[in-house]
Backbone as CSV, one residue per row, in Angstrom:
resi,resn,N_x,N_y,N_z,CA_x,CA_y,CA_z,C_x,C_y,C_z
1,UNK,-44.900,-61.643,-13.881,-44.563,-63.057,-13.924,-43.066,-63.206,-14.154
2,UNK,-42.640,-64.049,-13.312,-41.024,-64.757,-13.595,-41.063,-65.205,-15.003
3,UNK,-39.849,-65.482,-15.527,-39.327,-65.885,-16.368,-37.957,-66.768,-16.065
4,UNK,-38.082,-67.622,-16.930,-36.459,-68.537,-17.044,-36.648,-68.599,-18.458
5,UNK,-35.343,-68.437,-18.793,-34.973,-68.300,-20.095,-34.138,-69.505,-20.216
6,UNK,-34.084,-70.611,-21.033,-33.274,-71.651,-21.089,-32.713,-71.672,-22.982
7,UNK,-31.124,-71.447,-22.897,-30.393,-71.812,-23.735,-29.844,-72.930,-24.172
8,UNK,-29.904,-73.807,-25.328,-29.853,-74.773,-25.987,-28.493,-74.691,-26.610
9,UNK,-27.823,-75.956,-26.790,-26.362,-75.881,-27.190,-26.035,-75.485,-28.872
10,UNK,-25.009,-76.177,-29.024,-24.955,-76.305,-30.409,-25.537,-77.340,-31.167
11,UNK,-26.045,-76.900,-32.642,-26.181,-77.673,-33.389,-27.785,-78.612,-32.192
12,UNK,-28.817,-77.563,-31.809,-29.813,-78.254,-30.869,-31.020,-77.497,-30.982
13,UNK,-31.728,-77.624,-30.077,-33.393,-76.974,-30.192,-33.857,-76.971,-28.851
14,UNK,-35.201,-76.576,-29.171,-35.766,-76.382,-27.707,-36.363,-77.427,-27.537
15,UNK,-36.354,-78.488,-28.416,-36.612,-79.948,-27.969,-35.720,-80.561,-27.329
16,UNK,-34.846,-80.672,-27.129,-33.549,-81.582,-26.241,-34.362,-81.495,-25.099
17,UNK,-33.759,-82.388,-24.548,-34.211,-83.388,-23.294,-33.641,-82.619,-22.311
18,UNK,-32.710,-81.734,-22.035,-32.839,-80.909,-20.869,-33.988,-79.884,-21.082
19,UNK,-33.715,-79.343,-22.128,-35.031,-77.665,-22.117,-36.788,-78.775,-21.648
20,UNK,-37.161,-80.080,-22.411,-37.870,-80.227,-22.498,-38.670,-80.375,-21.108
21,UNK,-37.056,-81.281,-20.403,-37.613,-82.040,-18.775,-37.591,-80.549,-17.860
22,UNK,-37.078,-79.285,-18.273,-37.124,-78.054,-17.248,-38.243,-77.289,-17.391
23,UNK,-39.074,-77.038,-18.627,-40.602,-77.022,-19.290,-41.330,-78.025,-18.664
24,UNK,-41.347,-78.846,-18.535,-41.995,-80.348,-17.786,-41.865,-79.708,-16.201
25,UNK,-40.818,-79.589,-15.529,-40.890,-79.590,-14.507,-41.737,-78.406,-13.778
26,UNK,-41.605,-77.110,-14.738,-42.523,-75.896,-14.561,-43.642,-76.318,-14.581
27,UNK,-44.287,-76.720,-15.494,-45.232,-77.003,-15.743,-46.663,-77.296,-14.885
28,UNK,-45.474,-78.410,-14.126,-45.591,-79.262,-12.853,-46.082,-78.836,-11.684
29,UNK,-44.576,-78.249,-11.616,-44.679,-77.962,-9.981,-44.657,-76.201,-9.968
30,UNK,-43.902,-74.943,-11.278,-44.190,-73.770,-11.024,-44.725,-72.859,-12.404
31,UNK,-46.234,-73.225,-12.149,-46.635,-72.873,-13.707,-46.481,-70.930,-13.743
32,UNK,-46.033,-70.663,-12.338,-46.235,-69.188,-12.276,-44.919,-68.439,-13.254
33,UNK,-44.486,-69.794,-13.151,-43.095,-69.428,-14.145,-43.081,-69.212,-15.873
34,UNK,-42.911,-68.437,-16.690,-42.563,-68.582,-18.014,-41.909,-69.210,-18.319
35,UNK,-42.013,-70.243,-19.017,-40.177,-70.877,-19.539,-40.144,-70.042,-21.044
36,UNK,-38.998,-69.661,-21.334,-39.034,-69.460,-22.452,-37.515,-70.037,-23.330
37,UNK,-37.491,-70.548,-24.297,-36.448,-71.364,-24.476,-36.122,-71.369,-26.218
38,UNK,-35.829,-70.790,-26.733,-35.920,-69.598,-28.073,-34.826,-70.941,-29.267
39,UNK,-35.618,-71.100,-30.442,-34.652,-71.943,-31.482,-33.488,-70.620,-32.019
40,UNK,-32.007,-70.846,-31.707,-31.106,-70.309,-31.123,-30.674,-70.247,-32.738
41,UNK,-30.004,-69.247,-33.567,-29.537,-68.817,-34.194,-28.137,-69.992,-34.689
42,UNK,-27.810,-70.653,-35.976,-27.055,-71.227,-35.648,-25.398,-70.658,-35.868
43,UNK,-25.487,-69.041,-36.552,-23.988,-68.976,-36.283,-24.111,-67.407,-35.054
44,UNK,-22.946,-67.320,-34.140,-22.691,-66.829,-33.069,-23.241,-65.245,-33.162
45,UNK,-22.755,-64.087,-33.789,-23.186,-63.072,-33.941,-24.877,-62.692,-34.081
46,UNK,-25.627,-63.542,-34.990,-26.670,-63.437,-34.800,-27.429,-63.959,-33.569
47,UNK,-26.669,-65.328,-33.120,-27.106,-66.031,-32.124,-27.289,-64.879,-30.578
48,UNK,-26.071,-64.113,-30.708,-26.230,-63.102,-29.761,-27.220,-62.323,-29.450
49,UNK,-27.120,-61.586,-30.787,-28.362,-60.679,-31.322,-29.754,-60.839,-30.480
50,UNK,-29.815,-62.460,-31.412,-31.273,-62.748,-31.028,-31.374,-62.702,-29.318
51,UNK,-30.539,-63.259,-28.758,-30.806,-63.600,-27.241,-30.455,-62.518,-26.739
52,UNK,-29.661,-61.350,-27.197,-29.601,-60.098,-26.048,-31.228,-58.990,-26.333
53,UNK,-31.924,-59.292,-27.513,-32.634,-58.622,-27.744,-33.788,-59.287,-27.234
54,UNK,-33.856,-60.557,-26.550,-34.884,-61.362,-26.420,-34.946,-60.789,-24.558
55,UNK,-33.607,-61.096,-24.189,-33.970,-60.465,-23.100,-33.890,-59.110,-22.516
56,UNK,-33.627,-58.628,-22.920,-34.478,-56.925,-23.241,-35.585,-56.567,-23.474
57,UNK,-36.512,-57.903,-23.667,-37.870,-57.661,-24.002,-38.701,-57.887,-23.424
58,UNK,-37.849,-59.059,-22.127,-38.680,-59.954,-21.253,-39.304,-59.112,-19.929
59,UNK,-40.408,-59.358,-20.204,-41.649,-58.930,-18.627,-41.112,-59.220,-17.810
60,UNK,-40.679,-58.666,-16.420,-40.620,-59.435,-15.150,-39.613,-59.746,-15.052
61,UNK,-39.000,-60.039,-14.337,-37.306,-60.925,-13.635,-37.644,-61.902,-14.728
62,UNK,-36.058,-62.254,-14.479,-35.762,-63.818,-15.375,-34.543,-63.986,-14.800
63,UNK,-34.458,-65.307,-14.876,-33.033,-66.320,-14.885,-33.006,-66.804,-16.050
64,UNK,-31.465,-67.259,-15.957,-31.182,-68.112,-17.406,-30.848,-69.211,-16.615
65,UNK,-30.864,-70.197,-17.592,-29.800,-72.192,-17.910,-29.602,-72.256,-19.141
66,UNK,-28.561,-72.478,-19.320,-27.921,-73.225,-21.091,-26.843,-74.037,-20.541
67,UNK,-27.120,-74.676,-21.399,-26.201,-76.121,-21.426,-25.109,-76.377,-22.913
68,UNK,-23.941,-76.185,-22.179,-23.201,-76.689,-23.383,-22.376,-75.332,-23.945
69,UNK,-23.118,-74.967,-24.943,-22.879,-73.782,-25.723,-24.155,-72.742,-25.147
70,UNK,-24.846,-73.190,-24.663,-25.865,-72.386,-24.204,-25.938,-71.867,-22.509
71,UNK,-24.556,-72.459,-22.259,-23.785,-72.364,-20.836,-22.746,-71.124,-21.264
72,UNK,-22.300,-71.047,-22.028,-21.727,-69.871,-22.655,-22.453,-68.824,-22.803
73,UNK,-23.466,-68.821,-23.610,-24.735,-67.678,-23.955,-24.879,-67.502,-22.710
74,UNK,-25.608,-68.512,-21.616,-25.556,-67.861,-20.361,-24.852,-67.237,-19.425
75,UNK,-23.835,-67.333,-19.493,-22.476,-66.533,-18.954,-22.824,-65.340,-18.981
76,UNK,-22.430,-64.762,-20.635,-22.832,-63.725,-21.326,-23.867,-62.866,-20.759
77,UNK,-25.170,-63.630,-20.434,-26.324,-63.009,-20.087,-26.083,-62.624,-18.791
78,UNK,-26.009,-63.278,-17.744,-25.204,-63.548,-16.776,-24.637,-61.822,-16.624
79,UNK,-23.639,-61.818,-17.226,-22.637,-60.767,-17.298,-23.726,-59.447,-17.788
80,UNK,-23.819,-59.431,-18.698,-24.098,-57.871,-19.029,-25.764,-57.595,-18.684
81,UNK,-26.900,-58.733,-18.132,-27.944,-57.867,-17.976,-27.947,-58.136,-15.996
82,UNK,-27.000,-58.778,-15.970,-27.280,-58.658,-14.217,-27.801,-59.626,-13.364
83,UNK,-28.446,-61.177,-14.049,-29.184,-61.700,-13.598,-28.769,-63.381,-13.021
84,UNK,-29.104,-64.181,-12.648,-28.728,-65.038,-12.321,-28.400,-66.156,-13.116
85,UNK,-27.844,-67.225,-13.330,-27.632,-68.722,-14.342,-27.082,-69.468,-13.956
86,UNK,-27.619,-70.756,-14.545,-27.389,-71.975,-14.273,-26.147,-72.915,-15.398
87,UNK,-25.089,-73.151,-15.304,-24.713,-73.474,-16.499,-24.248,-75.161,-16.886
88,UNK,-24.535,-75.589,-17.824,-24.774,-77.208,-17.252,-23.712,-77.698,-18.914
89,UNK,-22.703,-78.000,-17.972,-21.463,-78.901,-18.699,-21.303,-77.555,-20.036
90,UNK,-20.961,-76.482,-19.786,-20.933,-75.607,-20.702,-19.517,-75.051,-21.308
91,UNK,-19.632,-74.844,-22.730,-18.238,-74.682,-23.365,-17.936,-73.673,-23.042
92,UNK,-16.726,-73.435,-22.791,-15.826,-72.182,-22.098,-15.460,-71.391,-23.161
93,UNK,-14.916,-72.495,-23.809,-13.811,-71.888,-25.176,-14.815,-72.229,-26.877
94,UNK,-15.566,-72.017,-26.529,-16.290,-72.672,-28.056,-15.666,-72.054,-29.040
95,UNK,-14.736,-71.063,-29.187,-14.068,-70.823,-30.588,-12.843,-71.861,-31.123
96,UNK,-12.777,-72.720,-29.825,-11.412,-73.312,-30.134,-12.548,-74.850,-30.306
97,UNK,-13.181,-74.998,-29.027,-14.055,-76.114,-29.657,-14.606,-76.871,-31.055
98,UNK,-14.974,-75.423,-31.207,-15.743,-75.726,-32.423,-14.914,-75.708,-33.933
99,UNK,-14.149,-75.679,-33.831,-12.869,-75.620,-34.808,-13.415,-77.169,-35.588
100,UNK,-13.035,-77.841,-34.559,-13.298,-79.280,-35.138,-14.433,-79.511,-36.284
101,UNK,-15.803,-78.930,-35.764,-16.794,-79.033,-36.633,-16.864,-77.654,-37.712
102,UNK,-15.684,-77.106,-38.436,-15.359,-76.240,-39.480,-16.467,-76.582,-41.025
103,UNK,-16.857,-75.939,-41.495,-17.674,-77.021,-42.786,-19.282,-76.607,-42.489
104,UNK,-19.324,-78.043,-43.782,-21.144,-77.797,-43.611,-21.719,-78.387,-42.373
105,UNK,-23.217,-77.619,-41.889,-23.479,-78.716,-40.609,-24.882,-78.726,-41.155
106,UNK,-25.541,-79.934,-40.308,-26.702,-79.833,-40.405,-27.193,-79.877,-38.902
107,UNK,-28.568,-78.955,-38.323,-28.864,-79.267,-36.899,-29.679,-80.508,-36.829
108,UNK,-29.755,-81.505,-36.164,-30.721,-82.485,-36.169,-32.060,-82.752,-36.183
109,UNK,-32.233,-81.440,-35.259,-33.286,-81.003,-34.869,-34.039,-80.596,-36.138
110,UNK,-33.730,-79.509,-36.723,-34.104,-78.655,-37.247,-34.216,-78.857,-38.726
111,UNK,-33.342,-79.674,-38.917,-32.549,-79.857,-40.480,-31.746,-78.569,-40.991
112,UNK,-31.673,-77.319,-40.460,-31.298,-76.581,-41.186,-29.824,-76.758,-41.390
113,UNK,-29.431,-76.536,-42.554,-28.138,-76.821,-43.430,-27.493,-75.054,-42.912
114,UNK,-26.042,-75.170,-42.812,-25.461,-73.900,-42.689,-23.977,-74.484,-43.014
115,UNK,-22.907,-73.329,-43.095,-21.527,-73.296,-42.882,-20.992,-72.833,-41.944
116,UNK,-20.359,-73.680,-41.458,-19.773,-72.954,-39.603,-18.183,-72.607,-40.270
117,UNK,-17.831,-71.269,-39.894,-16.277,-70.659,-40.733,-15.484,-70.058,-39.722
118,UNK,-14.353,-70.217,-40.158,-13.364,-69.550,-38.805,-13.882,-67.770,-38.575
119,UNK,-14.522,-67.226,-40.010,-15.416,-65.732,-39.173,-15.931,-65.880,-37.991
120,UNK,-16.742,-67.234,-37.707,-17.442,-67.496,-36.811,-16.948,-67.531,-35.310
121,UNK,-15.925,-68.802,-35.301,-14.886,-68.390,-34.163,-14.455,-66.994,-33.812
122,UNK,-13.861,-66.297,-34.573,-13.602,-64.925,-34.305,-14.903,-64.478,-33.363
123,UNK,-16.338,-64.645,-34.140,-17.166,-63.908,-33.479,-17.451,-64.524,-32.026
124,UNK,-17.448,-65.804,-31.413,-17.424,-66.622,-30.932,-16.191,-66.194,-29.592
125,UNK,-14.817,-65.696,-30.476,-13.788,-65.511,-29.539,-14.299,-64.009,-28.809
126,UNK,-14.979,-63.139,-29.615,-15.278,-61.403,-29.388,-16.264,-61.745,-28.318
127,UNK,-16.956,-62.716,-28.353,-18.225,-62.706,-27.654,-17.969,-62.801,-26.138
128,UNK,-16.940,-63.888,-26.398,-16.198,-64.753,-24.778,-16.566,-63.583,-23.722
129,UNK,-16.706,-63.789,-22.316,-16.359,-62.930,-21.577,-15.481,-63.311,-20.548
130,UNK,-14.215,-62.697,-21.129,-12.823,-63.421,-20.397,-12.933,-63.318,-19.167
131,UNK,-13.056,-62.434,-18.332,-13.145,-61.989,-16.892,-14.470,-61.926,-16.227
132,UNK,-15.294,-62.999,-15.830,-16.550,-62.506,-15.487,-16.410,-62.388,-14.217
133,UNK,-17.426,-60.896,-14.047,-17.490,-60.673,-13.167,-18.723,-60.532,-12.040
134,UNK,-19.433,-61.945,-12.498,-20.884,-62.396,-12.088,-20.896,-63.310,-11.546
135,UNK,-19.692,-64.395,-11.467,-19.909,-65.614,-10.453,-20.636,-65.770,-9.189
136,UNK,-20.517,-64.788,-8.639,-21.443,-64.966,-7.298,-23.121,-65.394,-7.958
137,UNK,-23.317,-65.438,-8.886,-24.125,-65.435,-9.069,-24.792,-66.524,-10.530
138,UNK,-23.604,-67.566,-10.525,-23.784,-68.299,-11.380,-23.211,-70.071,-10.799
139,UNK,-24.274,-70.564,-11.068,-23.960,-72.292,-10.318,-23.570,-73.156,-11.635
140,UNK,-22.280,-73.739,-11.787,-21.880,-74.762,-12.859,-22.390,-76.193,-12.199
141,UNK,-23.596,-76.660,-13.175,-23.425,-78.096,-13.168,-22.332,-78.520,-13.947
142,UNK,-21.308,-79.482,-13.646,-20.842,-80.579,-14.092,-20.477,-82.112,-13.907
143,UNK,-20.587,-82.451,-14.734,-20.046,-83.767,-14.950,-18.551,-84.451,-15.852
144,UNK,-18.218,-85.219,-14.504,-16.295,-85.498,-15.254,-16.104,-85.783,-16.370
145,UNK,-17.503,-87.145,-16.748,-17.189,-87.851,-17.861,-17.921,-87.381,-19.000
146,UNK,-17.937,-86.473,-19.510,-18.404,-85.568,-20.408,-17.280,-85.850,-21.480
147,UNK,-18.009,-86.022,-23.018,-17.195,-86.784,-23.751,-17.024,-85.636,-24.743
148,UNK,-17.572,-84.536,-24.492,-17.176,-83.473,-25.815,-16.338,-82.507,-25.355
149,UNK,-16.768,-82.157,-23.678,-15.672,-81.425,-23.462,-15.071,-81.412,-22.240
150,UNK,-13.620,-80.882,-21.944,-12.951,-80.932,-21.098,-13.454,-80.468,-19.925
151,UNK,-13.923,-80.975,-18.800,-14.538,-80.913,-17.423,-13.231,-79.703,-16.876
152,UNK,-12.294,-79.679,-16.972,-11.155,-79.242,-16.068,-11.180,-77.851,-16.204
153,UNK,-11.734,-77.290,-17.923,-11.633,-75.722,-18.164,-12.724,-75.280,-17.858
154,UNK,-13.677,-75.608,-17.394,-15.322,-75.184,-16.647,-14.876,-75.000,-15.046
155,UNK,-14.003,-75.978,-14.485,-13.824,-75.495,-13.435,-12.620,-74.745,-12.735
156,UNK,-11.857,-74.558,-14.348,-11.137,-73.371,-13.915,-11.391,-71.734,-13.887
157,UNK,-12.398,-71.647,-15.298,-12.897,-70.454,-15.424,-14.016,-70.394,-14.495
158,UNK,-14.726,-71.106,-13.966,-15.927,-70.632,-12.474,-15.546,-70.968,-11.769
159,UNK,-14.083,-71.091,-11.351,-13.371,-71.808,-9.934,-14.149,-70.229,-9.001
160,UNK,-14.552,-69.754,-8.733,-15.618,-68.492,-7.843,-16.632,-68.821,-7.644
161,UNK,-17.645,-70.023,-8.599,-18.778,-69.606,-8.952,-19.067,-70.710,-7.689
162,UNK,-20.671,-70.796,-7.716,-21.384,-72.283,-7.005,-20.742,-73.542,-8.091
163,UNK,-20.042,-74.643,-7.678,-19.886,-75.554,-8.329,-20.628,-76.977,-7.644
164,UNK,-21.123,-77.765,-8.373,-21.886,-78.934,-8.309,-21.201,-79.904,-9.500
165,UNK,-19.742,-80.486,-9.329,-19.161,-81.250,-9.824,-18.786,-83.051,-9.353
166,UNK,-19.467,-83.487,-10.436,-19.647,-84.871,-10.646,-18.892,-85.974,-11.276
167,UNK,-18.969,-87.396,-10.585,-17.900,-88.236,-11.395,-18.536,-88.891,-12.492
168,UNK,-18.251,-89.055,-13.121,-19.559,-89.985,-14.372,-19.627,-88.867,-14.968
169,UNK,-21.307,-89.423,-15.794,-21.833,-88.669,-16.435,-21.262,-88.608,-17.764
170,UNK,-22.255,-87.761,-18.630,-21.948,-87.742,-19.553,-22.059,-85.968,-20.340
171,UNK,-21.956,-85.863,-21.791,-22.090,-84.013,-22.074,-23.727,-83.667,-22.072
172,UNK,-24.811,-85.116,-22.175,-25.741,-84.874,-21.683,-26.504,-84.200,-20.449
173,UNK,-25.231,-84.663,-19.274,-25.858,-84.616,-17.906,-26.403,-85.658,-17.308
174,UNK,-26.100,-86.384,-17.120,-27.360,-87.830,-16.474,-27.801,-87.470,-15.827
175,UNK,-28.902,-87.429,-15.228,-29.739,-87.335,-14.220,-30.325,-86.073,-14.173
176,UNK,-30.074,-85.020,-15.205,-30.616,-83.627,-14.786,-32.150,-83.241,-14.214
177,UNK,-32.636,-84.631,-14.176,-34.285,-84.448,-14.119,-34.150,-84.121,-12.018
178,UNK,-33.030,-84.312,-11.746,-32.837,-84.818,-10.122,-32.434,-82.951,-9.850
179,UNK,-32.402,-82.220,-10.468,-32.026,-80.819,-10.406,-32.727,-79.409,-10.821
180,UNK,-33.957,-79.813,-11.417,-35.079,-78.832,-11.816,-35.350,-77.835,-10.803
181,UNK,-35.691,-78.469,-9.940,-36.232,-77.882,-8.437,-35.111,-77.007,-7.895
182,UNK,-34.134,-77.558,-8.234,-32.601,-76.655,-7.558,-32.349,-75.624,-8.684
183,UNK,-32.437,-75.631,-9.469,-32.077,-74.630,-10.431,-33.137,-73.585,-10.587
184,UNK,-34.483,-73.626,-9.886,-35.240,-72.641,-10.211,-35.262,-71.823,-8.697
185,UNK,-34.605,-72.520,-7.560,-34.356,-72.239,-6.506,-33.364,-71.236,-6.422
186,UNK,-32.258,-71.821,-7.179,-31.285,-71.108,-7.392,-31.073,-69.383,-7.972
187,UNK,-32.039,-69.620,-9.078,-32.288,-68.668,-10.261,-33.116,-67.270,-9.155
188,UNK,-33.622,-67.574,-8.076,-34.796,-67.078,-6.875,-35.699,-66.938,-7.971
189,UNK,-36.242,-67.712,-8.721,-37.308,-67.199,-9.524,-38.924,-67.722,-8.192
């Protein structure tokens, strides 16, 4: 059995309204599919951990999607196990991003309470993969009007990749429900 593996941003869950409507859409129309969509570690090193060991474990082909910060994780995956991804309005630079939110956080989702610390960035910056060399094999959704992050450094670092860039919108994605079908197309799952 296929697999899609879907990554969740920061400070999120596998409830958000993208993982939920791409679970929905399997469901639907390709139940032959696994979704699997994992409550994501909330500081970076472990966050890795968990997801490089998760897919090392997985039965069968898989694709990834993450969105956001989970467009990053997918990169990553992307890069070192070989496989295909989808990456939707995803942070490039999350060590510099996330600077801003330094301190205590809480996830919404989740409630869990943590401290996000410049260790973290560091791990965050180690993680980056400056040079990827997987684009052929990775499609950026974006959208311009994305209010958390800069549209311009997504399409400089996958200026190689498949790009599907939009005016509007928001760091949600509007409309992602109009792209399920394309992203599992994409993934050849």
């Amino acid at each position: 059995m296929a697999n899609m593996l879907y990554l969740h941003g920061f400070n999120s869950s596998p409830n958000s309204v993208k993982a939920r409507l791409m679970q929905e859409h399997l469901q639907q129309h390709r139940p032959d599919i696994r979704f699997v969509c994992p409550q994501i570690a909330a500081t970076p090193a472990l966050a890795w951990s968990q997801i490089a060991t998760l897919c090392e474990e997985l039965e069968g082909p898989f694709g990834v999607a993450g969105s956001s910060l989970g467009g990053f994780w997918a990169t990553r995956v992307a890069e070192q196990f070989g496989v295909r991804a989808v990456v939707i309005n995803p942070a490039v630079n999350p060590h510099i991003l996330l600077r801003d939110y330094l301190g205590a956080q809480q996830n919404p989702y989740t409630d869990e309470r943590y401290q996000l610390s410049e260790a973290h960035m560091a791990e965050l910056e180690a993680l980056r993969v400056d040079k990827p060399s997987c684009l052929d094999r990775i499609w950026l959704l974006q959208q311009q009007e994305d209010e958390v992050l800069d549209y311009r450094e997504a399409l400089e670092y996958y200026r190689f990749a498949r790009v599907c860039i939009q005016k509007g919108g928001d760091h949600s994605f509007v409309g992602f429900e109009h792209y399920c079908a394309q992203v599992v197309r994409f993934l050849q799952l």
